[in-house]
C-alpha positions in Angstrom: 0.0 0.0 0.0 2.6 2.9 0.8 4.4 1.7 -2.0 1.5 2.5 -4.1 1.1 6.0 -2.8 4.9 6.6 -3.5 4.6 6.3 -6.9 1.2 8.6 -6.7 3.2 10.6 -4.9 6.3 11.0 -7.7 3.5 12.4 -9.6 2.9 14.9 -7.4 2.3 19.0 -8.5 1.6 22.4 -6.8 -1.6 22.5 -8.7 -2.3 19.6 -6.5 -1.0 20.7 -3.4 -2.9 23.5 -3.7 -6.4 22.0 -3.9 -6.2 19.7 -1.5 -4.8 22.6 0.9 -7.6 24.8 0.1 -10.3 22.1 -0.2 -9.1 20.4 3.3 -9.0 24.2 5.1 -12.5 25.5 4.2 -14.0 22.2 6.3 -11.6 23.5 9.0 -12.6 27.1 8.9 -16.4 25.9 8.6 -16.2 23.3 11.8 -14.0 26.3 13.5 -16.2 29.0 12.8 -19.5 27.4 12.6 -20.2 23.8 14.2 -17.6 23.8 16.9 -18.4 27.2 18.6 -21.9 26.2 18.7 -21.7 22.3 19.7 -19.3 24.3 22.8 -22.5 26.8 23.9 -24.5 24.0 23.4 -22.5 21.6 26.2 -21.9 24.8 28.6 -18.4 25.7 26.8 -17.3 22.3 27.1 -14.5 21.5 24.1 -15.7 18.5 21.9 -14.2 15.4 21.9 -12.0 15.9 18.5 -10.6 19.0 20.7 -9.3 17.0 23.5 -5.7 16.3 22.4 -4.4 14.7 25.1 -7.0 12.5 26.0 -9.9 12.9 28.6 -11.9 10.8 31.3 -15.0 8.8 31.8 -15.9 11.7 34.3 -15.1 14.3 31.5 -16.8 12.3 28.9 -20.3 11.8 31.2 -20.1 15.2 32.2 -20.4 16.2 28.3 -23.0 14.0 27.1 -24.9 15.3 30.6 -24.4 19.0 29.6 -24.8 18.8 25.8 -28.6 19.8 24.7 -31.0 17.9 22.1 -30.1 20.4 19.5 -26.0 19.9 20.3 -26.5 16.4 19.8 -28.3 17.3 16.5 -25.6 19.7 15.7 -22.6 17.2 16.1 -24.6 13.8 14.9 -25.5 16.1 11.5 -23.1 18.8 11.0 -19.4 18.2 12.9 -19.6 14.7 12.1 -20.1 15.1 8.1 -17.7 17.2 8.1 -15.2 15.3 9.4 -15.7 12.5 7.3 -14.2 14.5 4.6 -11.6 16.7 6.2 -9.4 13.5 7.5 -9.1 12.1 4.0 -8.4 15.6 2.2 -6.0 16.8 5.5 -3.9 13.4 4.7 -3.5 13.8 1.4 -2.7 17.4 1.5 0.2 16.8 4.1 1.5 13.9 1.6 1.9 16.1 -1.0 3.3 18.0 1.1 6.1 16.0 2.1 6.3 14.6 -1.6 7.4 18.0 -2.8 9.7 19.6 0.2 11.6 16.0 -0.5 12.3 17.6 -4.2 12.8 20.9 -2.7 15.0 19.0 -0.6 17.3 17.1 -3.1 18.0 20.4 -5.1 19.3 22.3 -2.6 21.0 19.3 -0.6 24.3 18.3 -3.1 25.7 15.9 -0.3 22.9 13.2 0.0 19.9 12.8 -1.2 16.6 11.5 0.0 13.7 9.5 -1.8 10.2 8.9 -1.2 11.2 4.7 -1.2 13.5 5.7 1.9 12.6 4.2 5.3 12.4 8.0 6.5 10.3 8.4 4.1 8.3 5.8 4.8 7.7 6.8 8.6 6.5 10.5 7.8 4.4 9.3 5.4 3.2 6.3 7.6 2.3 9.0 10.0 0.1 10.9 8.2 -1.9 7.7 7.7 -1.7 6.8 11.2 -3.6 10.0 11.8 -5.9 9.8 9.2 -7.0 6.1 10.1 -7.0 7.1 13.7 -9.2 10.1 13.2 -11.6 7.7 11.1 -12.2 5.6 14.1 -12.0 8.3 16.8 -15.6 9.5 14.6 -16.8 6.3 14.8 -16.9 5.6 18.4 -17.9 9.1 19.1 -21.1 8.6 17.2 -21.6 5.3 18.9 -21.1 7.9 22.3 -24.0 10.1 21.0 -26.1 7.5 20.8 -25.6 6.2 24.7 -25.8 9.9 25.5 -25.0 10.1 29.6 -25.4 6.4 29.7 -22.4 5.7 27.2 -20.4 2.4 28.9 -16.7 3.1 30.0 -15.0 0.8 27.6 -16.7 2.9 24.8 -14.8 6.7 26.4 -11.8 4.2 26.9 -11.3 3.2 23.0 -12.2 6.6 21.9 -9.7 8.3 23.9 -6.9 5.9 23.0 -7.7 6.8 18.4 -8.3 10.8 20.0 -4.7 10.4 21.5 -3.0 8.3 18.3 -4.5 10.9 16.0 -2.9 14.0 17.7 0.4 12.6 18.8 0.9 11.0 14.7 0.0 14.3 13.3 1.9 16.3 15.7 5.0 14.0 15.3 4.1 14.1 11.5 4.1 18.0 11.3 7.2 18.3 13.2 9.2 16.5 10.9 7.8 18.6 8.1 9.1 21.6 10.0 12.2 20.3 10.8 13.0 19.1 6.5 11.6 22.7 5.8 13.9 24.3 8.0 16.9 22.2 6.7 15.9 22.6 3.4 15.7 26.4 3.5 18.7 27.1 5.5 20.8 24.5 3.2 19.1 26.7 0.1 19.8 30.0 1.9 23.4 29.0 2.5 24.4 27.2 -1.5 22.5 30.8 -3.1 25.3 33.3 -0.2 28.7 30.9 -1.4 27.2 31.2 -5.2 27.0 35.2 -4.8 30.5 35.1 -2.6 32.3 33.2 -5.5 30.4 35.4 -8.2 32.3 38.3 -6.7 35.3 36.5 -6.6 35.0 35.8 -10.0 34.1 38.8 -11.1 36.9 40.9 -9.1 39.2 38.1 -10.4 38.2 39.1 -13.9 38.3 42.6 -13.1 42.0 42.2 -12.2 43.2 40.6 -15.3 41.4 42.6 -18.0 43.5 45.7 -16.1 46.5 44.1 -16.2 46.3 42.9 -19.8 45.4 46.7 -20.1 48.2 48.2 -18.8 50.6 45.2 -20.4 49.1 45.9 -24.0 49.1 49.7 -23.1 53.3 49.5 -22.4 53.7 47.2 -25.9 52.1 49.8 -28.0 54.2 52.9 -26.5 57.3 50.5 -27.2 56.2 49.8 -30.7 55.3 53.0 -31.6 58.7 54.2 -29.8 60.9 51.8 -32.1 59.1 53.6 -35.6 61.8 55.5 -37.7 61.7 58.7 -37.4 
């Protein structure tokens, strides 16, 4: 399977990058701006599940489903849940392209060594990303099956949602990270190869300087011989 994605991925182009970026960021500005903040007033300013990044309790869990009203659960069984059906799958991708081309950036601007996609790495980062996706695909799941139980849900049920909750922030975390950490090689590496090509530019160019005035001055003292030695 990742195998098949890296060679998807070799295929990889802005154009791309660029939809799924947008695509997977509206959902998130709608759920921020619009089914969050209201699924939050509707459970007395709890935060939702999906916002709980290190985990939470069976007591924290209860004391949601207690708070949240009929039309929060409506709200999170028929907004925040359709939604994330589509922005774990469109997120993913958009952070594999993501790595796919800051590997290329990568390469160019890195002469010593260079890194693939078919590298284990590689294979990590990108394994992350599904981690996260597969993880968040499960968390939404068991949260509905939570909905459903409303204040009655069983412990077990909190239990296994809080464990994908936990997996699906620490994978993406660790996977974002990484991306930072290639971007800022990749840019100070780039930053560094374009200041020695300008330094050695000006050595070059001074160097030339230097010769064409010497040849100037030595072809200058020829002629005032030559023209010296003419009969008179």
């Amino acid at each position: 399977m990742i195998n098949q994605i890296i060679t998807r991925l070799n295929k990889v182009t802005i154009k791309l990058w660029l939809l799924f970026l947008l695509m997977s960021q509206t959902i998130y500005a709608i759920m921020l701006s619009y089914s969050i903040p209201r699924i939050r007033q509707e459970a007395d300013g709890l935060l939702l599940f999906d916002m709980k990044s290190l985990g939470y309790s069976y007591e924290y869990a209860y004391t949601f489903l207690s708070q949240l009203s009929e039309k929060g659960y409506e709200l999170y069984k028929y907004v925040q849940l359709p939604l994330d059906i589509l922005f774990p799958v469109l997120n993913c991708l958009m952070g594999l392209c993501t790595f796919a081309l800051l590997i290329r950036f990568y390469n160019k601007v890195q002469f010593t060594s260079q890194l693939t996609l078919h590298s284990s790495f590689s294979k990590i980062v990108l394994s992350l990303s599904l981690i996260s996706m597969l993880s968040d695909y499960a968390e939404n799941i068991l949260i509905s099956l939570m909905l459903i139980y409303k204040s009655a849900v069983p412990k077990y049920l909190v239990y296994m949602t809080d464990i994908f909750t936990i997996t699906k922030s620490m994978s993406a975390l660790l996977f974002y990270a990484l991306i930072i950490a290639l971007l800022l090689i990749s840019g100070v590496t780039w930053i560094r190869s374009r200041t020695k090509e300008e330094h050695t530019d000006g050595k070059l160019r001074n160097t030339g300087e230097k010769s064409s005035t010497v040849e100037g001055v030595y072809t200058g003292g020829n002629a005032s011989s030559i023209k010296d030695k003419k009969p008179q």
